[in-house]
N, C-alpha and C positions, 0 to 999 in steps of 0.2 A: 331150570337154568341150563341153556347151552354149553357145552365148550367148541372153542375152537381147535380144530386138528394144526397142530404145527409141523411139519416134515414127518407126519404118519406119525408122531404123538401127543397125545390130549396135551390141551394144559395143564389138568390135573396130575398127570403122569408128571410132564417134565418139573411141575413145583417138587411134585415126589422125588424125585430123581434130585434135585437140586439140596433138596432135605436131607438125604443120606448122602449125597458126598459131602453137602457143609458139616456134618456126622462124624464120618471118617475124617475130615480134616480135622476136628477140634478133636478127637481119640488120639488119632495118630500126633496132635502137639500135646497132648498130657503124658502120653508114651515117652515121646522124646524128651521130655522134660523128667521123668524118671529115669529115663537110661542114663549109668553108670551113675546111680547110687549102690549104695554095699546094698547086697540081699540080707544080710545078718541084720538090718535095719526094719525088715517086712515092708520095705518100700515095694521091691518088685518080686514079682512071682520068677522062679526060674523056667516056668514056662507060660504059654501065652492062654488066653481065656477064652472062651467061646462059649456066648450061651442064649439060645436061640430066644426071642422075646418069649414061645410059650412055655419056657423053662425058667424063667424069673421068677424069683420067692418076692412076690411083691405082698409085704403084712402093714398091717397101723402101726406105727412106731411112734407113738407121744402125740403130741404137740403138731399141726394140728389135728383135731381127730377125724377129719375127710381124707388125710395125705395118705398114700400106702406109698412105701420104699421100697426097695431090693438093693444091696449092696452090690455093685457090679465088680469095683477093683478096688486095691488096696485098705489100708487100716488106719478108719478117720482117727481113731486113738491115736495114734500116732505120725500119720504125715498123711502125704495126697489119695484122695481115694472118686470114686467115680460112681454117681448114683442112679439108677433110674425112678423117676416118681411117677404116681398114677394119679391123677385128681378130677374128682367125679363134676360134674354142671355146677357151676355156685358154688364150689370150696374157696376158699380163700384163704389165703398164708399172709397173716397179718404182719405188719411191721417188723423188722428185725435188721440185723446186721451178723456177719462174722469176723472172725479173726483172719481171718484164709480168705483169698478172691474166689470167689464162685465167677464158673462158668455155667450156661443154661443156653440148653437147646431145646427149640421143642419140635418134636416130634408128630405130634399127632393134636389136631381141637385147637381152640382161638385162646389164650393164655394174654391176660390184660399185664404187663407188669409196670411195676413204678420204681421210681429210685429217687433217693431226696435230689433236688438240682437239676431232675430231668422230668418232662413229660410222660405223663403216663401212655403209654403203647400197647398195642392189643398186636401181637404178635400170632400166624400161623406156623405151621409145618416150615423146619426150615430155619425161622426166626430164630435170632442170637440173644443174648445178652451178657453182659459182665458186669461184677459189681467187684467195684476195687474193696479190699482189706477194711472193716468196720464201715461201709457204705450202708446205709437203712435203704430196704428196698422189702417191694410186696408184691404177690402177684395173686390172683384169679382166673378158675376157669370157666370160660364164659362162652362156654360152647355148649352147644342143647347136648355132647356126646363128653366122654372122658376126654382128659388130655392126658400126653404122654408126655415125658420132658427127661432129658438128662441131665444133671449137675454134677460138675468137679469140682473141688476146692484141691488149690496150691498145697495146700498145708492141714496141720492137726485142722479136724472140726470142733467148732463150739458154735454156739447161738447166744445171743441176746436180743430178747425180747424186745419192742417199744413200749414206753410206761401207756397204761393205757389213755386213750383217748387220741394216740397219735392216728 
């Protein structure tokens, strides 16, 4: 498959490029939306985080058993926090909702997601989504490689599952 050159860069580059500042912008409003809560709350760090992708504790955490996580910021126990996930070809993150709006970036590989009321979308690098407060929503990776994806949630984390068959 070709790419075309745009102003001396690929299209592959500038999607890339477009991926990491859509990145930094969705950071930088989860940022802003913790500043000036109390620190005595473990909402924010009194200093800032920095942790390069091949410094990520990315392990299996539960549920499902393809998803690896790393805890990027704050304490889902307790209020907003920032995740990065790993999900290998063919995993799938079956129906659910939360109590907290998730944000989802992805990052890296073709990630299908769905949400009840909308169309299901196969989303690249770059790609957004939000799922408002108890929205069921699912996704798959459906890229021959891993995908990479960030998630926020506003608030404490919980899951609820869909009874199955949904």
């Amino acid at each position: 498959m070709k790419m075309k050159m745009r102003n001396g860069i690929s299209a592959r580059t500038a999607k890339m490029l477009l991926g990491v500042a859509a990145l930094a912008m969705l950071l930088g409003a989860v940022g802003a939306g913790l500043h000036g809560r109390g620190h005595g709350q473990g909402q924010t760090a009194a200093h800032g985080v920095v942790t390069p992708l091949a410094s990520a504790n990315l392990v299996f955490d539960g549920e499902p058993t393809c998803l690896k996580v790393a805890r990027e910021n704050g304490d889902p126990d307790i209020g907003a926090s920032t995740f990065l996930l790993e999900a290998p070809s063919g995993c799938v993150v079956p129906a659910h909702y939360h109590t907290a709006e998730e944000q989802l970036m992805v990052v890296r590989g073709d990630v299908l997601t769905g949400m009840d009321g909308m169309s299901e979308t196969t989303m690249g690098p770059g790609g957004f989504a939000m799922m408002p407060s108890k929205a069921m929503h699912w996704f798959t990776c459906k890229s021959k490689d891993t995908c990479l994806m960030f998630v926020t949630f506003d608030r404490k984390y919980d899951i609820v599952w869909a009874k199955p068959g949904k």
